[in-house]
N, C-alpha and C positions, 0 to 999 in steps of 0.2 A: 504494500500500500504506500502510494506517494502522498507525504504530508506538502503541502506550499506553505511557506511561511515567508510574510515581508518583512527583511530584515531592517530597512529602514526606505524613505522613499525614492523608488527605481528600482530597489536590491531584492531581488528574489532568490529563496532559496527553495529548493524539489529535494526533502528529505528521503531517503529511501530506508528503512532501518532492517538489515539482512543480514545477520550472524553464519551465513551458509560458507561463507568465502576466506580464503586464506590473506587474500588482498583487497583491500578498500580502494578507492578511486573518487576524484574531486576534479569540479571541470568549473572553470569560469569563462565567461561568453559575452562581451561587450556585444550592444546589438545594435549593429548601425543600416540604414537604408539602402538596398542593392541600386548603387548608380555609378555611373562611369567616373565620375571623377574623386570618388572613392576606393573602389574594387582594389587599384594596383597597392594603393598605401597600408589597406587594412589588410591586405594578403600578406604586406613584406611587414608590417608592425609586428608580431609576435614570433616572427624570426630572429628578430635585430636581439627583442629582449631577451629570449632566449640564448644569447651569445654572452653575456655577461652584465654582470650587477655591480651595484659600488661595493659590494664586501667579495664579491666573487667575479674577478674581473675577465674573466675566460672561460672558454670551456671548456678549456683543461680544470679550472678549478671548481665548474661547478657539476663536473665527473662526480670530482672526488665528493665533495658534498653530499651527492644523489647517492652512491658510498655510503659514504656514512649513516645515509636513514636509510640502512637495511637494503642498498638496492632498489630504492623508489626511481620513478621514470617522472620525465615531464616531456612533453611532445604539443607542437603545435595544435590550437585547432581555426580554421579559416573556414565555415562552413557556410552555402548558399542555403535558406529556408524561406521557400515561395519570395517574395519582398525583400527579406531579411538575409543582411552578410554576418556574420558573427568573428569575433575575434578575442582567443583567449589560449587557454591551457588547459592540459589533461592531464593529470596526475596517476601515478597507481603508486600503492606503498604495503609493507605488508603492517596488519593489522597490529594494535597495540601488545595485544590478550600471546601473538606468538612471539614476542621480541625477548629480551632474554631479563630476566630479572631487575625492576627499577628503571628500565629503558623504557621512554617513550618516542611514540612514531609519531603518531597523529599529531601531536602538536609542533612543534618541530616544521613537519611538512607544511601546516599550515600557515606558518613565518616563511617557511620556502617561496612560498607561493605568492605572499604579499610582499615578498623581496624581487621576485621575479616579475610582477607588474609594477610596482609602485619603486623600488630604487634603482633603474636601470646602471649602466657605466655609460656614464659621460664625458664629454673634454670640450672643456670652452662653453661649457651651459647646453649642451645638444647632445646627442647619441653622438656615437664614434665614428667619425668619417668614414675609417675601412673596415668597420663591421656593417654599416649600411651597405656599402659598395661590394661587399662580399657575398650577402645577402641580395642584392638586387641582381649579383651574377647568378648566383645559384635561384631565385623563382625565373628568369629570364630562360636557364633551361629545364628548369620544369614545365614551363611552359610550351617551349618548344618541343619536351619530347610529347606531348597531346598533341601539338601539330603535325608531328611525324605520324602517329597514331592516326590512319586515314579515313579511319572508321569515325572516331572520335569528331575528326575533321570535317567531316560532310553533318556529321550531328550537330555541332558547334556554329558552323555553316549556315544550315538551315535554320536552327533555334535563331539566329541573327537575325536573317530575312524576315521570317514567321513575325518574330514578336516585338519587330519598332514600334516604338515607344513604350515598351515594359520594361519593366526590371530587368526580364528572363534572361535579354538580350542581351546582356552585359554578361561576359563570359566571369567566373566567380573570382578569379587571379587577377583580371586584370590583360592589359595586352603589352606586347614586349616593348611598346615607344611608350606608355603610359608606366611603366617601372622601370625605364630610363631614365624618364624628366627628374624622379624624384631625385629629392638631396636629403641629406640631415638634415638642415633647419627646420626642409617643410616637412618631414616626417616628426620631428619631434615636435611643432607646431598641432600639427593635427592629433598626437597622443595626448599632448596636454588637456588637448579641447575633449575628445574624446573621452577621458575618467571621469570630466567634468560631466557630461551631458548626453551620457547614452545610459540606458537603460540595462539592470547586468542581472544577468539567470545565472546561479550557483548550483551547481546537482552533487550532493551526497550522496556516496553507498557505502555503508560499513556498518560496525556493530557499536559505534559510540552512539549515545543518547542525543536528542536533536537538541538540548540544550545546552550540552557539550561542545558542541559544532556550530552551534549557534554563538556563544561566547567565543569560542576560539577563532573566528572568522571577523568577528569585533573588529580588530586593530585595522582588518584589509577592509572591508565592507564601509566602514567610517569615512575612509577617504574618496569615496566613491558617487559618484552619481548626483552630487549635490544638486545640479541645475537637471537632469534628466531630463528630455522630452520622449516623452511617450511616441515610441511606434505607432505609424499607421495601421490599421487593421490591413489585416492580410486581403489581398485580393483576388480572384480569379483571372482567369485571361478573356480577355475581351479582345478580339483581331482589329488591327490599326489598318490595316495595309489588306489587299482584296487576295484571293487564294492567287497563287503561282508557282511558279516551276522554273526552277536556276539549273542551270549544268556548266560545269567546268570542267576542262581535259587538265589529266596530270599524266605524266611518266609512270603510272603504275599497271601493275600486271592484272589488277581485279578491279573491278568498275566497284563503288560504293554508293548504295544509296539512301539515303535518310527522307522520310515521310514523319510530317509532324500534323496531327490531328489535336482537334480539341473540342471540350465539355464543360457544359458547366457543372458537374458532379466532382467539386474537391475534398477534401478531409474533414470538411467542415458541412458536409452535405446528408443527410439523412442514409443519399442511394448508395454512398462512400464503399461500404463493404461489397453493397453489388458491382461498382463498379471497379476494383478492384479483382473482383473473383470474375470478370470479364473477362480485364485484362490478361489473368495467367491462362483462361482457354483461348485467348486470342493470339499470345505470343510467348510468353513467359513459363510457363510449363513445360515439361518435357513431353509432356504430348499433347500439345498445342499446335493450335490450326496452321500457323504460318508453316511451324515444321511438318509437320504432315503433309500438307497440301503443296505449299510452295517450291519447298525442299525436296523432299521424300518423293512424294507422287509424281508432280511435275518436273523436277530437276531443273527449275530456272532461276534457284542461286544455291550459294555456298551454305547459307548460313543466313534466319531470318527470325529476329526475335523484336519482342516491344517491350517499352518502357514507361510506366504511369509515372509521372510528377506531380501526383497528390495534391499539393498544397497550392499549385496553378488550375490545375485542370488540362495539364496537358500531356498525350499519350503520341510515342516516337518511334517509327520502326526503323530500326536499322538490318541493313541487307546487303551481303558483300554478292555478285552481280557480275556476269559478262555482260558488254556493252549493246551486244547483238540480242540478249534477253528481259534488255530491260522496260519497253514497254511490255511484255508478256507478264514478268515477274509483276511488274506496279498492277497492273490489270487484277491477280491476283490476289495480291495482296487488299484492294480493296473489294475485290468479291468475296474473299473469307468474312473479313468486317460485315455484308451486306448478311452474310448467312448466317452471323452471329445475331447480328440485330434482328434478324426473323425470327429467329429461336430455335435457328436449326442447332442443337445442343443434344449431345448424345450423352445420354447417364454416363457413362463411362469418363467423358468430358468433363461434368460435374464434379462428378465425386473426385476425380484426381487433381481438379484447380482448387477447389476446397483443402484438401487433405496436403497438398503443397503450401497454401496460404497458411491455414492453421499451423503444417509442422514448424515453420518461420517466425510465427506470434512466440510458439509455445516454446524457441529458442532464445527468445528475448532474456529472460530470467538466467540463463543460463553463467554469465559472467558478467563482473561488474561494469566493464566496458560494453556491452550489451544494451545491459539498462541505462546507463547514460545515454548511448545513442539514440534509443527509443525515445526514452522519458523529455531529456534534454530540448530535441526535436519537437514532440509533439509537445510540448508546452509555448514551443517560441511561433510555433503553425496554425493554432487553435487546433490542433486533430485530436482523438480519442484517448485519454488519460489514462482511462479502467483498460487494463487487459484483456481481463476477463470476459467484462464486454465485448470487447471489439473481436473477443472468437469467438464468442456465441453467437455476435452477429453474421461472421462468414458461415459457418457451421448451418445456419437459418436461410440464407439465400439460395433462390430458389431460379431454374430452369429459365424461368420467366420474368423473375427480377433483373438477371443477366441480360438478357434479351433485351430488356427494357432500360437499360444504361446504357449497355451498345450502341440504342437507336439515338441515344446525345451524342455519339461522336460524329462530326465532321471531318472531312479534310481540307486544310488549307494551304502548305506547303508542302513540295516535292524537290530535292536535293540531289544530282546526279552528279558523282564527280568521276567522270569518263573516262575507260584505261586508253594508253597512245600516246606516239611522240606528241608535244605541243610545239 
């Protein structure tokens, strides 16, 4: 059971209280607006901090630290949710109760943690010139290797087209000339602003008591949020721009193609679990229509599966594709959709997009990093809190409910990136 408790105003905390685990975990999430002229800085801000603190000025030294609390982790987190970019850290440590006589974990990591946002290493009043620049090399080719990634690429692609003037459309990193411009000044300009006036979700899992956790987080949580502006509600996608169809030739060996459809059935929608248990007969299952039919039966691609983004309303197929098969394959692919929305739905369809969505819920619990994901997520999205719920709900969905979520999706983008010399 996840307790919410506001720690003061802006400061949320998502207690989880679960003695099952060897290892606790703690995430903090500044929650800033998905826009382009954000995206690149809030990507590269909790890299930089990460690199070093005024007591721990490297990462050599803040190894050893992470060491010395038993082997604890701390790791980025840069997360896209519908609207929302997030920016913070993920913690794992082992639990108080196994440390070794008089030794404590938990508190300790929690000073880690408010060292690691709140005193960064600085020179000159700013972050560090060549920890920034070190940093903005290394997202530059993180970036790049998703554009090598040609699959990715045509998805990235298309989500661009499709969703001018949304959020969506802002890819979640940033692009490699927008994490160029930055420098130190403006990055440590915009973190300033940022502790000050973004709103921050904290998620517990461990076996301390929440008022435990709730005092130990005091010292971090105090400095935070003071001016906060409240998040926009989350939105759905509404198409700016009329349906179309892009293609571009690249040098590669398999034609890729990205179709981007949409609903208004998000997380926040009653038909949510139908329409999710759609989605895995329609592409997401292992035996699922696109594979069966497109793949399997027809032979007019590699490989053809979909992807729901919940928290928009929008549903993606990706399909790797000879160039000679690609009006057949698209053809295809949206006559499985047409025979979905009919209700053409075979029990056996059923039962097995069910019994794959459930076994997925009922993996959630499973480790601490798990439950954060979920909980974390569905708190900053409006989606479904109770677990429990939200499988009784798939479990409940029926032949006809599917059919009838289906019949919301549209298409309005089609993304062809064509194999052949250019």
């Amino acid at each position: 059971m996840i307790e919410t408790i506001a720690l003061s105003p802006g400061v949320t905390l998502r207690y989880c209280g679960d003695k099952r685990f060897k290892k606790g975990a703690v995430s903090i999430q500044l929650l800033r607006p998905m826009c382009e002229q954000e995206a690149a800085v809030n990507a590269l801000l909790p890299a930089v901090l990460l690199r070093g603190t005024d007591r721990h000025r490297d990462l050599q030294e803040i190894t050893f630290r992470l060491d010395e609390l038993y082997g604890a982790s701390a790791s980025c987190l840069v997360r896209r949710v519908g609207d929302i970019q997030t920016v913070g850290f993920f913690m794992s440590f082992l639990e108080d109760r196994f440390a070794l006589p008089g030794d404590e974990v938990l508190a300790p990591v929690m000073e880690f943690l408010r060292e690691l946002l709140l005193e960064p290493a600085t020179e000159k009043g700013i972050f560090r010139e060549d920890y920034v620049e070190s940093e903005k090399k290394n997202l530059i080719s993180v970036i790049e290797a998703e554009l090598n990634d040609k699959q990715r690429y045509a998805t990235s692609a298309m989500l661009r087209h499709m969703c001018q003037g949304d959020s969506f459309a802002v890819p979640r990193l940033g692009t490699i000339e927008t994490v160029r411009a930055i420098t130190a000044e403006r990055l440590w300009t915009h973190y300033c602003r940022i502790l000050r006036n973004s709103p921050v979700e904290i998620f517990y899992v461990g076996s301390a008591p929440a008022g435990q956790v709730v005092r130990l987080l005091k010292p971090l949580t105090e400095q935070m949020g003071q001016e906060s502006e409240p998040m926009p509600a989350q939105t759905g996608f509404f198409p700016q721009t009329q349906e179309n169809e892009i293609f571009e030739q690249m040098n590669v060996n398999q034609g890729k193609l990205a179709m981007g459809f949409y609903t208004p059935i998000t997380n926040r929608d009653p038909r949510f679990a139908a329409m999710m248990v759609a989605n895995v007969i329609y592409g997401s299952g292992a035996t699922c229509k696109l594979f069966a039919n497109v793949r399997e039966k027809k032979s007019l691609c590699y490989y053809a599966n979909s992807g729901y983004s919940a928290t928009k309303g929008i549903l993606n197929v990706s399909c790797g594709v000879d160039t000679e098969n690609y009006e057949a394959a698209k053809a295809e692919i949206l006559h499985q959709m047409e025979l979905l929305a009919q209700g053409q739905i075979t029990a056996e369809e059923l039962y097995a997009a069910k019994a794959a969505a459930v076994s997925s819920l009922r993996s959630v619990p499973d480790s601490p990093g798990s439950l954060e994901g979920y909980y974390a997520v569905a708190g900053i999205s409006g989606g479904m809190m109770n677990l429990e719920e939200y499988i009784a709900a798939v479990e409940a969905v029926t032949a006809e409910e599917a059919a009838a979520a289906a019949a919301t999706v549209k298409l309005h983008s089609v993304f062809f990136l064509k194999g052949g010399k250019t």
